[in-house]
N, C-alpha and C positions, 0 to 999 in steps of 0.2 A: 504494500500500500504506500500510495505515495504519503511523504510523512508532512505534519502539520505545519504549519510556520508558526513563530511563536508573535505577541503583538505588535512588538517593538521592529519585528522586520517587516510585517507586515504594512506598518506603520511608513518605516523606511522605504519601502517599494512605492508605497500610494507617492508618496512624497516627491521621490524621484520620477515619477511618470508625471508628476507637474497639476499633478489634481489639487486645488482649497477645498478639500472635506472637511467637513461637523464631525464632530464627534457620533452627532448619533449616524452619519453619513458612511465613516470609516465602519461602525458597528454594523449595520445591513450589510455591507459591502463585504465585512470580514463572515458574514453567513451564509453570503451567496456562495462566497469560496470553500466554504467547507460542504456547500452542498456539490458544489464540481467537483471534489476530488476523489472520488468513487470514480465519476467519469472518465478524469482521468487516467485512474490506473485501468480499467477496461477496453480505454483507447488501440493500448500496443498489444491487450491479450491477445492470445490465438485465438481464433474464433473456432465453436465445433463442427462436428463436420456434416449436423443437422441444418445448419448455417448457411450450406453451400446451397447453388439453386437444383434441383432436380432434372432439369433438362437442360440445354443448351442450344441455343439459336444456331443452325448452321442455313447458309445463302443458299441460296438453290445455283447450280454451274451453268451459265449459260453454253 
């Protein structure tokens, strides 16, 4: 799992990407992040192999 940031970095990133956040601004914002990072790590998984499509489009040869 991708691992958590702690707030003060979290902090430090908003910051350097040049955002003025509120406090309660940075708080929503540090929630939405911990709701991605699930997503995250599912990103690079392998995916199974129920996953794949069932059939496969082939052109007909003229």
């Amino acid at each position: 799992m991708t691992a958590p940031i702690d707030d003060t970095a979290f902090a430090a990133l908003v910051a350097r990407s040049g955002l003025a956040l509120s406090p309660v601004q940075l708080t929503s914002l540090r929630e939405g992040y911990a709701l991605i990072l699930p997503l995250l790590d599912r990103l690079h998984a392998p995916l199974p192999r129920a996953a794949e499509p069932a059939l496969t489009f082939t052109p007909e040869q003229a």
